[in-house]
mmCIF file of the N, C-alpha and C atoms, coordinates in Angstrom:
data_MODEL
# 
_entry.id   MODEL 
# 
loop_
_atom_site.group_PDB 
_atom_site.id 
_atom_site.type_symbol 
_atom_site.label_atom_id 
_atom_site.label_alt_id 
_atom_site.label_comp_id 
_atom_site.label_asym_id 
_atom_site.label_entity_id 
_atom_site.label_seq_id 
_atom_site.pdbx_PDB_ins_code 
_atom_site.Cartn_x 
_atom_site.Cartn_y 
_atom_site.Cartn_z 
_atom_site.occupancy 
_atom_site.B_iso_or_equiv 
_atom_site.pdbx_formal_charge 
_atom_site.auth_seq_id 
_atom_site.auth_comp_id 
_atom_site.auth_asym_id 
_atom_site.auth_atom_id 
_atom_site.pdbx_PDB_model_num 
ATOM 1   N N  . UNK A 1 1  ? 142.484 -94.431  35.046 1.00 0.00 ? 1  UNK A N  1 
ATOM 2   C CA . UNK A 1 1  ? 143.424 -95.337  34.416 1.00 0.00 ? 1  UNK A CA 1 
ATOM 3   C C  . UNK A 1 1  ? 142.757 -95.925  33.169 1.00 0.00 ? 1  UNK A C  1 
ATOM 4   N N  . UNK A 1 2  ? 143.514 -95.705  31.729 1.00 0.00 ? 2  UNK A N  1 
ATOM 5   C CA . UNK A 1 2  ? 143.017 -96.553  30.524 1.00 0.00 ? 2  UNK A CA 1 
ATOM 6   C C  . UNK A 1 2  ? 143.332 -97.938  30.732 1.00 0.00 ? 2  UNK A C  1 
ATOM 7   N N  . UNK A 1 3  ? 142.046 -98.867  30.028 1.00 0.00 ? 3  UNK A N  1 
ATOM 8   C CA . UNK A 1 3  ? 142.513 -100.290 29.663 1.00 0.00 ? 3  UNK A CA 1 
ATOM 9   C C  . UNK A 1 3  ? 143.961 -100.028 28.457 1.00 0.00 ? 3  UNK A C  1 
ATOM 10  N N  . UNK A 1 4  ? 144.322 -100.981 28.515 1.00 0.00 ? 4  UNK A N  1 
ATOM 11  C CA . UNK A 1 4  ? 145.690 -100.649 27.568 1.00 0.00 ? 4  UNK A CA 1 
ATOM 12  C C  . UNK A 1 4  ? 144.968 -101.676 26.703 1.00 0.00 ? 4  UNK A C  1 
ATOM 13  N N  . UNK A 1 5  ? 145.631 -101.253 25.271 1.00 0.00 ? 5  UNK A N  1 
ATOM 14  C CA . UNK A 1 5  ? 145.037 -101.187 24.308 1.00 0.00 ? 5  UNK A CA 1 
ATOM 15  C C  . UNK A 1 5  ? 146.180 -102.249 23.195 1.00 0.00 ? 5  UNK A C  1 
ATOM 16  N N  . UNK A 1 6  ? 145.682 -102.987 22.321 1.00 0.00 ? 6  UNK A N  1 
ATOM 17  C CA . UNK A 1 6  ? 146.328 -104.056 21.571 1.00 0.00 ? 6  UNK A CA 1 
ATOM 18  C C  . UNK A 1 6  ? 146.752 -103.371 20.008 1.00 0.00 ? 6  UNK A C  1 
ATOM 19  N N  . UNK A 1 7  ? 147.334 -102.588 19.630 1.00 0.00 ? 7  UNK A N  1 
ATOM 20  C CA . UNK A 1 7  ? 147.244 -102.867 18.044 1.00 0.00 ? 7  UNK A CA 1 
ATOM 21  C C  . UNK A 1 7  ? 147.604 -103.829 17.540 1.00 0.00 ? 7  UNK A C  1 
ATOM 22  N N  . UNK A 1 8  ? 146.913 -103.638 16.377 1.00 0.00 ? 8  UNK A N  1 
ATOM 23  C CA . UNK A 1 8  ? 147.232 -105.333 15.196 1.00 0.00 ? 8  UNK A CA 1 
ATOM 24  C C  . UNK A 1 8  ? 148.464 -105.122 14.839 1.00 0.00 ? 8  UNK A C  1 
ATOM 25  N N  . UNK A 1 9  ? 148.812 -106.638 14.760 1.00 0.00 ? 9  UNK A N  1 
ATOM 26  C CA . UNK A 1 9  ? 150.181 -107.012 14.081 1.00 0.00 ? 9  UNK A CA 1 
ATOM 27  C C  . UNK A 1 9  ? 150.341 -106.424 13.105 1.00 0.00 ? 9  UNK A C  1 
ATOM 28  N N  . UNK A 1 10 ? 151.192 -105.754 12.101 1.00 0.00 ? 10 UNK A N  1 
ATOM 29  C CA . UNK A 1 10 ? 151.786 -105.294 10.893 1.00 0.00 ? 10 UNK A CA 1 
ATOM 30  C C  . UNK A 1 10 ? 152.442 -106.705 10.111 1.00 0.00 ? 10 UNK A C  1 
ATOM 31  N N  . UNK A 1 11 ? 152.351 -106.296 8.926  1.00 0.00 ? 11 UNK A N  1 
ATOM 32  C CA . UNK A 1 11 ? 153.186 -108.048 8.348  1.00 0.00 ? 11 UNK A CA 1 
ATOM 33  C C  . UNK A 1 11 ? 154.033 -107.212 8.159  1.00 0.00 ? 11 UNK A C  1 
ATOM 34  N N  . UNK A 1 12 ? 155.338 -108.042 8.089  1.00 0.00 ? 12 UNK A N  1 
ATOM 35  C CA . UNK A 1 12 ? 156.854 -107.360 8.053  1.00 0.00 ? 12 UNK A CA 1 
ATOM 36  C C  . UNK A 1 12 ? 157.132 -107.558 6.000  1.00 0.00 ? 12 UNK A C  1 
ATOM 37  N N  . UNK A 1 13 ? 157.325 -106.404 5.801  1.00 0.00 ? 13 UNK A N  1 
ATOM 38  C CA . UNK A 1 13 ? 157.671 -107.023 4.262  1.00 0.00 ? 13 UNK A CA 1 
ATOM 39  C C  . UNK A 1 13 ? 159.174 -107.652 3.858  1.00 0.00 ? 13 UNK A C  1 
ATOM 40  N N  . UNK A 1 14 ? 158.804 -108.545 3.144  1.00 0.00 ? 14 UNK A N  1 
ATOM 41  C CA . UNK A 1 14 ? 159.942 -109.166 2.701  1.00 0.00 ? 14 UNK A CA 1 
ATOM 42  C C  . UNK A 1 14 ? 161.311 -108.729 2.421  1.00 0.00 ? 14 UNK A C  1 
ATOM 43  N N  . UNK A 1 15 ? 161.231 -107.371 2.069  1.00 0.00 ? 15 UNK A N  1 
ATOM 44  C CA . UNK A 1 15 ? 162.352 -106.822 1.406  1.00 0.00 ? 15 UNK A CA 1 
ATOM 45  C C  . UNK A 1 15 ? 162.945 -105.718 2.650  1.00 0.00 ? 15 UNK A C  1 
ATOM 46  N N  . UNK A 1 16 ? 162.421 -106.401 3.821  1.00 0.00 ? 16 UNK A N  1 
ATOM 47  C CA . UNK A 1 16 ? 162.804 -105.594 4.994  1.00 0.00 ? 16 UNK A CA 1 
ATOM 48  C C  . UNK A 1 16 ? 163.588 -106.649 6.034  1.00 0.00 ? 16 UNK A C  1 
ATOM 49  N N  . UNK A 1 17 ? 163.849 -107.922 5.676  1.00 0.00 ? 17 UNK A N  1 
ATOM 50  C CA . UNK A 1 17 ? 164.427 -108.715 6.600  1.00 0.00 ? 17 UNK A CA 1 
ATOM 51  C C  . UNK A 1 17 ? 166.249 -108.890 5.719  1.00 0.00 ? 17 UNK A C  1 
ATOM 52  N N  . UNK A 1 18 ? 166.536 -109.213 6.920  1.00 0.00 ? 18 UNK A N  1 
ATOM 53  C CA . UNK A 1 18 ? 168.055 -109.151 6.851  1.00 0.00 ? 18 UNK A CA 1 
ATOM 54  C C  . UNK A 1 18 ? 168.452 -110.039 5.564  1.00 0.00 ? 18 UNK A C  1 
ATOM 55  N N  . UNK A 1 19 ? 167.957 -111.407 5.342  1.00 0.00 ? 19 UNK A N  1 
ATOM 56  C CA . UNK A 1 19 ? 167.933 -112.452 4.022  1.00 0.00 ? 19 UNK A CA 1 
ATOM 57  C C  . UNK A 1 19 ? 168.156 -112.064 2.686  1.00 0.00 ? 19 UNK A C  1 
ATOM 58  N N  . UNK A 1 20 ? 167.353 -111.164 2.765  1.00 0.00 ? 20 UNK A N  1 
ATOM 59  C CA . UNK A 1 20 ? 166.998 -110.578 1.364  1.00 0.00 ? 20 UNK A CA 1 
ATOM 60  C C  . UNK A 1 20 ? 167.928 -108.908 1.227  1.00 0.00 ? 20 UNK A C  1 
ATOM 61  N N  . UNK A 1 21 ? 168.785 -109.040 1.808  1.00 0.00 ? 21 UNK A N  1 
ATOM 62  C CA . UNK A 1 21 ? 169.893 -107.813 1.580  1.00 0.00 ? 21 UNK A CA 1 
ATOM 63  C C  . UNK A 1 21 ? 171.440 -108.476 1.603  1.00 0.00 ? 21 UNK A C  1 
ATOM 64  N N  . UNK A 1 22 ? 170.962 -109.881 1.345  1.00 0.00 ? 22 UNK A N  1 
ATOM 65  C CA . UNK A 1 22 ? 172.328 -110.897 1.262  1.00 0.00 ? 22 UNK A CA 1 
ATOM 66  C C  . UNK A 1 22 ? 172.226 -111.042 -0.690 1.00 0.00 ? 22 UNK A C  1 
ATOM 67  N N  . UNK A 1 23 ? 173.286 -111.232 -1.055 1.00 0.00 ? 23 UNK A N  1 
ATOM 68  C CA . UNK A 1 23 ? 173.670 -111.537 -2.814 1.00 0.00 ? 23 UNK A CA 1 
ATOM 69  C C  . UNK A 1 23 ? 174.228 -112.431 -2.606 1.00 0.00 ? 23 UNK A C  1 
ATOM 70  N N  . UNK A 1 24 ? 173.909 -113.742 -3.134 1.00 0.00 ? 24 UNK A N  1 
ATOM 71  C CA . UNK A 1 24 ? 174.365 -114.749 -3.308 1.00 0.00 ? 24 UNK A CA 1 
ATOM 72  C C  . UNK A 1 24 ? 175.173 -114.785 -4.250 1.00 0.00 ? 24 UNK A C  1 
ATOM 73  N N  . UNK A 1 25 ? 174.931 -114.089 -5.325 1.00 0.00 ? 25 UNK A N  1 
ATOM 74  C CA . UNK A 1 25 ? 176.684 -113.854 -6.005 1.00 0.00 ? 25 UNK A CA 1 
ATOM 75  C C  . UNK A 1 25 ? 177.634 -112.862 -5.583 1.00 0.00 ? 25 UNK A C  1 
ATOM 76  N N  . UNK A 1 26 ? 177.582 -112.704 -4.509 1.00 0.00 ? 26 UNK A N  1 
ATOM 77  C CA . UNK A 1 26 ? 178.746 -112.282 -3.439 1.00 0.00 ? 26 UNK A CA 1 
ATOM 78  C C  . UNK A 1 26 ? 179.635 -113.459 -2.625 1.00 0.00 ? 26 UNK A C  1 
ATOM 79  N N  . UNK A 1 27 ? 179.019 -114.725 -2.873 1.00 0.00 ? 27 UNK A N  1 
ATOM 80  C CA . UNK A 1 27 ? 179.162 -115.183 -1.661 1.00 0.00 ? 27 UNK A CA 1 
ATOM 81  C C  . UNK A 1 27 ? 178.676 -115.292 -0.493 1.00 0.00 ? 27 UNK A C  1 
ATOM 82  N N  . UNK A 1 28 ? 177.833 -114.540 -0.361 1.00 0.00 ? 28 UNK A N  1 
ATOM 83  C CA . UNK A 1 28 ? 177.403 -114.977 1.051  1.00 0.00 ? 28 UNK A CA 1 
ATOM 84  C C  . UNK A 1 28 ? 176.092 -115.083 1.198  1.00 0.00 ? 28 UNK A C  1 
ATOM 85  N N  . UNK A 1 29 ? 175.825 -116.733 1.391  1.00 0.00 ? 29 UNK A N  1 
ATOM 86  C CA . UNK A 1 29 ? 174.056 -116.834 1.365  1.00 0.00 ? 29 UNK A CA 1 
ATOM 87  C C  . UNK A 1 29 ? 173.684 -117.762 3.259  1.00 0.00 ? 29 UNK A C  1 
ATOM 88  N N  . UNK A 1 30 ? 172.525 -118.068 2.946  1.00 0.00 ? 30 UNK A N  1 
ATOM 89  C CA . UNK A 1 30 ? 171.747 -118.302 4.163  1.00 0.00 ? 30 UNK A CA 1 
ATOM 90  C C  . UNK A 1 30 ? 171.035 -119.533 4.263  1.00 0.00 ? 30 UNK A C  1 
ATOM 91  N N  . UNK A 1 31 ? 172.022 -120.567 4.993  1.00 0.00 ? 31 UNK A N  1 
ATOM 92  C CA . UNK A 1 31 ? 171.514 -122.040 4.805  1.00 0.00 ? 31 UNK A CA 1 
ATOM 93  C C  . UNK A 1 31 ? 171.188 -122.004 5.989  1.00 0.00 ? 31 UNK A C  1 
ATOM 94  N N  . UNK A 1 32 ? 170.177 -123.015 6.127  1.00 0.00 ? 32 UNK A N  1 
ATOM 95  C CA . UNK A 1 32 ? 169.569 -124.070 7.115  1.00 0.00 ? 32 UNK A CA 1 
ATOM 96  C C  . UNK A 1 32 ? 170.264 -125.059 7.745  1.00 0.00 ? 32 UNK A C  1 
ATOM 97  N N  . UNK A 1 33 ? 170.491 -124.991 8.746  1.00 0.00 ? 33 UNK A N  1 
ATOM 98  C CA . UNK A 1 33 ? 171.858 -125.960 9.372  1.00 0.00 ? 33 UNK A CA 1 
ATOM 99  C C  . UNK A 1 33 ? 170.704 -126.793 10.628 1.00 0.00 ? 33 UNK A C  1 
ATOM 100 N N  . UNK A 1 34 ? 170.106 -127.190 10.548 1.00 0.00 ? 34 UNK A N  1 
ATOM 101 C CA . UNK A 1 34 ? 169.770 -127.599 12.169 1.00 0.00 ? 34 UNK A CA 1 
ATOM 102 C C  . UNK A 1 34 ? 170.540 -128.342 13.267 1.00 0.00 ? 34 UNK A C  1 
ATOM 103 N N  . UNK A 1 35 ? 169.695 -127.941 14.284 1.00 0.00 ? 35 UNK A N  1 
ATOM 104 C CA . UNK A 1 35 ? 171.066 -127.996 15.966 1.00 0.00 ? 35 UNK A CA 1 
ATOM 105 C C  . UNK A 1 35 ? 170.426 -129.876 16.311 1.00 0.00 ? 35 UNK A C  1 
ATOM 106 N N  . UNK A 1 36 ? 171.622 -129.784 16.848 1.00 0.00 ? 36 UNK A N  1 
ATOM 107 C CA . UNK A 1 36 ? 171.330 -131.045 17.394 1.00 0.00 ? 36 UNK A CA 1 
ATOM 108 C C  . UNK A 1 36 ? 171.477 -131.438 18.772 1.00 0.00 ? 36 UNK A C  1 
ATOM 109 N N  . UNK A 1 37 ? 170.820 -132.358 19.470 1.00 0.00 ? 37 UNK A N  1 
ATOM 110 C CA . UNK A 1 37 ? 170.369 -132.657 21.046 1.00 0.00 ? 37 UNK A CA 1 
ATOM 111 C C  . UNK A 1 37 ? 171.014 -133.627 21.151 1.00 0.00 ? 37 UNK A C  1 
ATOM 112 N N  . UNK A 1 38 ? 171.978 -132.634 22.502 1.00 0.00 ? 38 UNK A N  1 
ATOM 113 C CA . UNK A 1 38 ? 172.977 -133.267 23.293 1.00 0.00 ? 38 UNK A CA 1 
ATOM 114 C C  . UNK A 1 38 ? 172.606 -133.058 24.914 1.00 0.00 ? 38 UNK A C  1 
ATOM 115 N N  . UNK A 1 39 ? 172.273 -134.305 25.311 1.00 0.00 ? 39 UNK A N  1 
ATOM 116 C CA . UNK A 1 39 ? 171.768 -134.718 26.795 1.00 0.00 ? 39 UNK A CA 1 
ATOM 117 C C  . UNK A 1 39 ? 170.615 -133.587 26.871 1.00 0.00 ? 39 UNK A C  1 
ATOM 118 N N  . UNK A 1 40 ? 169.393 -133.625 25.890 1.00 0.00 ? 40 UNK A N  1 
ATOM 119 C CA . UNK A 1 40 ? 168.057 -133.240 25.784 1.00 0.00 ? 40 UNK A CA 1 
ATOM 120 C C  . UNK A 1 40 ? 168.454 -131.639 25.830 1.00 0.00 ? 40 UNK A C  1 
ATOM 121 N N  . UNK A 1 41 ? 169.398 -130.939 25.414 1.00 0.00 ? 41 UNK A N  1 
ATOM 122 C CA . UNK A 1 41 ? 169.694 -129.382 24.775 1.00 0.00 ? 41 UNK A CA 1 
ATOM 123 C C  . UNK A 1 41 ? 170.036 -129.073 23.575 1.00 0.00 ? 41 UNK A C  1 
ATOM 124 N N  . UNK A 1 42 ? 169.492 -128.180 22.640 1.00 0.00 ? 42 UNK A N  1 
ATOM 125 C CA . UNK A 1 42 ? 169.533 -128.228 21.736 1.00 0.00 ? 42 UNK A CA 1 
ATOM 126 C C  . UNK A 1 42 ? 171.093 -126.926 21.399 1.00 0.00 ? 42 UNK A C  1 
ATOM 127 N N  . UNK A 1 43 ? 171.871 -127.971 20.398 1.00 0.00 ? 43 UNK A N  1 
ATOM 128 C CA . UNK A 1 43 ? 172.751 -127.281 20.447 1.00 0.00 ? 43 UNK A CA 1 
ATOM 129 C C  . UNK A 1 43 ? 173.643 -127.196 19.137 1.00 0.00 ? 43 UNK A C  1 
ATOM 130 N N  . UNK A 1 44 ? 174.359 -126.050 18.441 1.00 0.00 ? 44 UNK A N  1 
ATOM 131 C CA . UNK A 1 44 ? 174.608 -126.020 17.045 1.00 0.00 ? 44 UNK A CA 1 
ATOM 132 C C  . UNK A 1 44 ? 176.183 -126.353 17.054 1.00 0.00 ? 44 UNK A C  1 
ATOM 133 N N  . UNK A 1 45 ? 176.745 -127.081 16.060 1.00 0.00 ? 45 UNK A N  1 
ATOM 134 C CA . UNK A 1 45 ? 177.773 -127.062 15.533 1.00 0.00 ? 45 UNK A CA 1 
ATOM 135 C C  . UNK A 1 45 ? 178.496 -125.855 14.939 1.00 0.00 ? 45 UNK A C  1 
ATOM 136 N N  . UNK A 1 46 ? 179.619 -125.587 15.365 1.00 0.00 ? 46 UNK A N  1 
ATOM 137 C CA . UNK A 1 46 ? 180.492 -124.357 14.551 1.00 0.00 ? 46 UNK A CA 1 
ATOM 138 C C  . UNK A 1 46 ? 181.748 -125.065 14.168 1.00 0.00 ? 46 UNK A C  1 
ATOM 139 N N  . UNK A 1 47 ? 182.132 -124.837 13.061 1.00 0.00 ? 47 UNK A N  1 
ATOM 140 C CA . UNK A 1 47 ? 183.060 -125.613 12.666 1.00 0.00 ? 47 UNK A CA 1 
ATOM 141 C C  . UNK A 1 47 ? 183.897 -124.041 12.135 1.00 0.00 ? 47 UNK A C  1 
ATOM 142 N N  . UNK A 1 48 ? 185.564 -124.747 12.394 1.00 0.00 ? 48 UNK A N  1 
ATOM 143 C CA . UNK A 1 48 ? 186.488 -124.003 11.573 1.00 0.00 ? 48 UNK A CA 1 
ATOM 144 C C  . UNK A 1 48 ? 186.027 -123.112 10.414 1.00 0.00 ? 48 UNK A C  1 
ATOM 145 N N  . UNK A 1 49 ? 185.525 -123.580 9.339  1.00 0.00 ? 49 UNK A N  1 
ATOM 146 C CA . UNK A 1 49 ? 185.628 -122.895 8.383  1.00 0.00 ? 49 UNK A CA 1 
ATOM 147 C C  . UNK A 1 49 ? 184.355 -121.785 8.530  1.00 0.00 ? 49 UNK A C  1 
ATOM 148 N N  . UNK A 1 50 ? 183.599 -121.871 9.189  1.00 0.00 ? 50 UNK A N  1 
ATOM 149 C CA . UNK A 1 50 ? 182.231 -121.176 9.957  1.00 0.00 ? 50 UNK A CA 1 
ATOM 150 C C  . UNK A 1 50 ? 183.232 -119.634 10.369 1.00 0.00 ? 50 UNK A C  1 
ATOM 151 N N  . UNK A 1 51 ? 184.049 -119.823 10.884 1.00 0.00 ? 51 UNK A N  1 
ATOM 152 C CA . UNK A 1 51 ? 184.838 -118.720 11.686 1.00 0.00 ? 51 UNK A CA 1 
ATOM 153 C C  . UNK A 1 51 ? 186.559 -118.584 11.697 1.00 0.00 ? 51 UNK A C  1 
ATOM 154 N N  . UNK A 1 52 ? 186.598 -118.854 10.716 1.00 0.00 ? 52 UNK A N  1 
ATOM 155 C CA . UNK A 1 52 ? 188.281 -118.863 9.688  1.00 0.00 ? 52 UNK A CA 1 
ATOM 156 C C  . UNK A 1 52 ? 188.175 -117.426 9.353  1.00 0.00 ? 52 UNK A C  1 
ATOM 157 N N  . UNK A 1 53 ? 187.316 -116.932 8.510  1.00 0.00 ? 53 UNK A N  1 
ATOM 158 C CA . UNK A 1 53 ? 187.578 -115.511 8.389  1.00 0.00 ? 53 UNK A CA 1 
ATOM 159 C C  . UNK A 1 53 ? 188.001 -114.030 9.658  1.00 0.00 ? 53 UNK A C  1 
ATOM 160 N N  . UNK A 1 54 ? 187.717 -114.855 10.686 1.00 0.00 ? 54 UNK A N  1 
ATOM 161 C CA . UNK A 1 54 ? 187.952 -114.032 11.681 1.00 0.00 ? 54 UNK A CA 1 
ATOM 162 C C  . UNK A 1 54 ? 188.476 -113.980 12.909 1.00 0.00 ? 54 UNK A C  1 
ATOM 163 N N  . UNK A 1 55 ? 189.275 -115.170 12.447 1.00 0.00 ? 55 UNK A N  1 
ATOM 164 C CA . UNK A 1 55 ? 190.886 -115.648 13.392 1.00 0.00 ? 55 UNK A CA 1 
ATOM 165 C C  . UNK A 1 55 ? 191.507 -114.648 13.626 1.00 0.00 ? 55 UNK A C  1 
ATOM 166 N N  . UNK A 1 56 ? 192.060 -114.203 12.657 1.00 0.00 ? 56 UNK A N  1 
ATOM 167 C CA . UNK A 1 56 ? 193.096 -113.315 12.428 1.00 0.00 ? 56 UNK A CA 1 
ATOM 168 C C  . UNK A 1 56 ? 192.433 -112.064 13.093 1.00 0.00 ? 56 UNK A C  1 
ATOM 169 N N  . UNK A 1 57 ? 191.302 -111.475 13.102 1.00 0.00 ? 57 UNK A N  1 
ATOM 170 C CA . UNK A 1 57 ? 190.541 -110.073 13.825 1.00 0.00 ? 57 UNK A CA 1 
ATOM 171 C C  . UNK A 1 57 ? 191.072 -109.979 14.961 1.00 0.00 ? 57 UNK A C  1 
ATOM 172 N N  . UNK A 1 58 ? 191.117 -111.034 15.930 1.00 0.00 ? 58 UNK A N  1 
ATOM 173 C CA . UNK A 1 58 ? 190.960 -111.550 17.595 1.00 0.00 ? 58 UNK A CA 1 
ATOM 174 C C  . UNK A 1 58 ? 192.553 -111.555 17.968 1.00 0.00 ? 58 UNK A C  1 
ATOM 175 N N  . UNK A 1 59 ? 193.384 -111.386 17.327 1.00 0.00 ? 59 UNK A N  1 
ATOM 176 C CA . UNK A 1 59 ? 194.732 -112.052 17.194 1.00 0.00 ? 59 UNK A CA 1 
ATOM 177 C C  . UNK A 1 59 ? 195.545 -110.965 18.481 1.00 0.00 ? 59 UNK A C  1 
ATOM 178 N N  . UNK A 1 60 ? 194.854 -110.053 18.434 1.00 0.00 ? 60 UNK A N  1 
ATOM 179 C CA . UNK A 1 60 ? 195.736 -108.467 19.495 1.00 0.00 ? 60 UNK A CA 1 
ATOM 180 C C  . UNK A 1 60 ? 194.596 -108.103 20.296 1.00 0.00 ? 60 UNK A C  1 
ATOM 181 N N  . UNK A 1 61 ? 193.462 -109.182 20.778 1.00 0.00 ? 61 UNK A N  1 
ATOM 182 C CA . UNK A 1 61 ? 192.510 -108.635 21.791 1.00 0.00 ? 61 UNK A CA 1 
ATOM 183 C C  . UNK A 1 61 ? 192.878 -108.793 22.882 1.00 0.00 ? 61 UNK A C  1 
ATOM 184 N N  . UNK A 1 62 ? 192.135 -108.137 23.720 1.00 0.00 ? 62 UNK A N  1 
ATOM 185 C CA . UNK A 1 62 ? 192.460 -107.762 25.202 1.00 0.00 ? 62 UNK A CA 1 
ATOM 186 C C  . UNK A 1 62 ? 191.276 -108.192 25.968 1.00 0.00 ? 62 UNK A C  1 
ATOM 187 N N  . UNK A 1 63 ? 190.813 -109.164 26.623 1.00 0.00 ? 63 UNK A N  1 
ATOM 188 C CA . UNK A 1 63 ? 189.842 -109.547 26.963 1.00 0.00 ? 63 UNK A CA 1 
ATOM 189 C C  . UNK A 1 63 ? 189.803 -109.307 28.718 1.00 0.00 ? 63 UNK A C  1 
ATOM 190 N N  . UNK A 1 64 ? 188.908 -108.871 29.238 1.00 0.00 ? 64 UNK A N  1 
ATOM 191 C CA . UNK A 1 64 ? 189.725 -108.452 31.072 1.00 0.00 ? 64 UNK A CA 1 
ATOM 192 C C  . UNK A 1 64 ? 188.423 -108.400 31.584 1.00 0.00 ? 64 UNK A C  1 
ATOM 193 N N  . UNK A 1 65 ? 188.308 -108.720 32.764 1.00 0.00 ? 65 UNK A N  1 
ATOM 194 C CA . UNK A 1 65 ? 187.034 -108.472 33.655 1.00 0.00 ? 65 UNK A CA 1 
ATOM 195 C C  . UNK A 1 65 ? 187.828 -107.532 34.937 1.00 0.00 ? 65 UNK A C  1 
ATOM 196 N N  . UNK A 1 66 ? 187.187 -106.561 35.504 1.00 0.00 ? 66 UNK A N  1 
ATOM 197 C CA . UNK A 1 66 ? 186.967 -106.013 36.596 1.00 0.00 ? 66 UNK A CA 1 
ATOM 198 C C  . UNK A 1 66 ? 185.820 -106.089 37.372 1.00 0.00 ? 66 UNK A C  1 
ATOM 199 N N  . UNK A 1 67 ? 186.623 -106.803 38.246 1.00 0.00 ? 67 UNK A N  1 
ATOM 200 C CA . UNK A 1 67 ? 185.524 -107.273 39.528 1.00 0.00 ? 67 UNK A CA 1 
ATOM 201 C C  . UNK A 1 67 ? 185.622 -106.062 40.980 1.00 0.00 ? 67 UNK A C  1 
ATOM 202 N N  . UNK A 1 68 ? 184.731 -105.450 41.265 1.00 0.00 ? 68 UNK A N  1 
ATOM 203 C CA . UNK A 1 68 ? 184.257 -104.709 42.358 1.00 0.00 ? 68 UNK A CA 1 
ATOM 204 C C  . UNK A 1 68 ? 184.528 -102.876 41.864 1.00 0.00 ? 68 UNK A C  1 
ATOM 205 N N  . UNK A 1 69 ? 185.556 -103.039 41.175 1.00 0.00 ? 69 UNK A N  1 
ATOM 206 C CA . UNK A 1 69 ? 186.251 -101.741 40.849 1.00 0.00 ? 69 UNK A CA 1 
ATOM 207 C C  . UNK A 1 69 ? 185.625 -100.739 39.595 1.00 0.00 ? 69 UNK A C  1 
ATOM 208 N N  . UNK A 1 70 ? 185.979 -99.753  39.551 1.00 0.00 ? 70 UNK A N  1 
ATOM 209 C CA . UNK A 1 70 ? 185.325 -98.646  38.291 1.00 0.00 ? 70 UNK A CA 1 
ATOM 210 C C  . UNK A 1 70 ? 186.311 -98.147  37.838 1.00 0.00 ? 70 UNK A C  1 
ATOM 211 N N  . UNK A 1 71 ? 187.150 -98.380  37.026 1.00 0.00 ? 71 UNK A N  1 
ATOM 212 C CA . UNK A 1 71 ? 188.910 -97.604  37.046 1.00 0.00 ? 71 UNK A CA 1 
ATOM 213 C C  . UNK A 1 71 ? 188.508 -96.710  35.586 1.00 0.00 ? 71 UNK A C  1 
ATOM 214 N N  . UNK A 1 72 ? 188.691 -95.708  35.724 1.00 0.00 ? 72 UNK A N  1 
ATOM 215 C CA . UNK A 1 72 ? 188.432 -94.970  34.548 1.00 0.00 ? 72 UNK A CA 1 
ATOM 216 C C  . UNK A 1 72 ? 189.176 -95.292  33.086 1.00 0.00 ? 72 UNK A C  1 
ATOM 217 N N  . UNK A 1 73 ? 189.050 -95.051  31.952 1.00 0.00 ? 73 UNK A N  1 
ATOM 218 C CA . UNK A 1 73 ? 189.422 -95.509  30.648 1.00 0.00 ? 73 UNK A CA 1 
ATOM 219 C C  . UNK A 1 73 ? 191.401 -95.611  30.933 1.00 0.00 ? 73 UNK A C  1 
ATOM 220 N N  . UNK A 1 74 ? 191.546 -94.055  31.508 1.00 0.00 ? 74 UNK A N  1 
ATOM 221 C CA . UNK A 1 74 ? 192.918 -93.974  31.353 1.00 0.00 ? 74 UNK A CA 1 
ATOM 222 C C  . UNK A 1 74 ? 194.042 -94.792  32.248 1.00 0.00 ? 74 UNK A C  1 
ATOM 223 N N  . UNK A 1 75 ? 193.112 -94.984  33.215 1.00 0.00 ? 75 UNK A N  1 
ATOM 224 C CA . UNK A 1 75 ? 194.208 -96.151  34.112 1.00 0.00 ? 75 UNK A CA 1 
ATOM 225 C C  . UNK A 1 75 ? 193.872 -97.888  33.592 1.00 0.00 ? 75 UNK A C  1 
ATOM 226 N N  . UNK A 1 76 ? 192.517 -97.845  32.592 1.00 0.00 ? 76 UNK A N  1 
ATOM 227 C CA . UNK A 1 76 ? 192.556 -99.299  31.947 1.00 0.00 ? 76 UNK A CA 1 
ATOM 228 C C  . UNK A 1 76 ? 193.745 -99.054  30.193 1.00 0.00 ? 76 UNK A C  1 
ATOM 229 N N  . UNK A 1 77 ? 194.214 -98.086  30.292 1.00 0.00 ? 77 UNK A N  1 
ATOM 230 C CA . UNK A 1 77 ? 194.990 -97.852  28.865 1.00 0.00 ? 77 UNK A CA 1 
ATOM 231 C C  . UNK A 1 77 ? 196.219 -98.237  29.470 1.00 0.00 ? 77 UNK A C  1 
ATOM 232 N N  . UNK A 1 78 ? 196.637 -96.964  30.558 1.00 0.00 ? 78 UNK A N  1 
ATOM 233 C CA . UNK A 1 78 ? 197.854 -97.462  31.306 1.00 0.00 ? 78 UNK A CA 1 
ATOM 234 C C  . UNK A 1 78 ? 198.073 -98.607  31.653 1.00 0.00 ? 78 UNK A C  1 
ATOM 235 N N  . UNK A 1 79 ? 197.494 -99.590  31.875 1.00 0.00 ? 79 UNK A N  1 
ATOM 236 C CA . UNK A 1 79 ? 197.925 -100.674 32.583 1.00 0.00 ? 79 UNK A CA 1 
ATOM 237 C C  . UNK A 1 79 ? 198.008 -101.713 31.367 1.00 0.00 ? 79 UNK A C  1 
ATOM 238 N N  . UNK A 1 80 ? 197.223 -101.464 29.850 1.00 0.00 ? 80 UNK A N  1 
ATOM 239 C CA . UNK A 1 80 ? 197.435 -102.299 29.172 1.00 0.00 ? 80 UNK A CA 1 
ATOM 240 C C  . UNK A 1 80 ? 198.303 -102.180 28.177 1.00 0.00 ? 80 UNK A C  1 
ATOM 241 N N  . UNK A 1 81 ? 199.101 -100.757 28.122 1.00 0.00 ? 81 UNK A N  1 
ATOM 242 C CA . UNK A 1 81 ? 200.385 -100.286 27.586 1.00 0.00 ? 81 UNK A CA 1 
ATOM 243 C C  . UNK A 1 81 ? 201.153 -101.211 28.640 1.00 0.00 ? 81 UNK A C  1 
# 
C-alpha cells in the first residue's frame, strides 16, 4: 500500500473565474451584498427585482414528487397531458 501523496495547490488564474467573463457594459455585474443574522443564521435577502426576470420562465412548470414509485417518462407525460 502507497502513502498517498499531496500535490501543491495550483493558483487559479484570474481570467479563469466566472467574474471576469461578466461585461459590465452588458449589464450584468457582481456586487457584494452581505447576509444578515436572523436568530444566529446567516441569511440573504432576495428581493423582487433580484428575480423579476424570471417570473415569467416558471409560469407553465410542473413541479411533482413521487414518493415510493418509479413510473416511467411516458406514464409521467400521460398523466400530465
Amino acid at each position: 500500500m502507497s502513502a498517498a501523496r499531496t500535490l501543491p495547490l495550483r493558483q487559479v488564474p484570474i481570467s479563469s473565474i466566472y467574474a471576469s467573463l461578466l461585461d459590465p457594459d452588458e449589464g450584468a455585474s457582481v456586487e457584494f451584498v452581505p447576509a444578515t443574522e436572523i436568530s444566529g443564521k446567516k441569511c440573504v435577502k432576495i428581493g423582487v427585482k433580484d428575480v423579476h426576470p424570471d417570473i415569467g420562465f416558471r409560469d407553465n412548470a410542473v413541479i411533482c414528487s413521487v414518493l415510493v414509485a418509479n413510473p416511467p417518462f411516458a406514464v409521467m407525460d400521460g398523466f400530465l397531458k
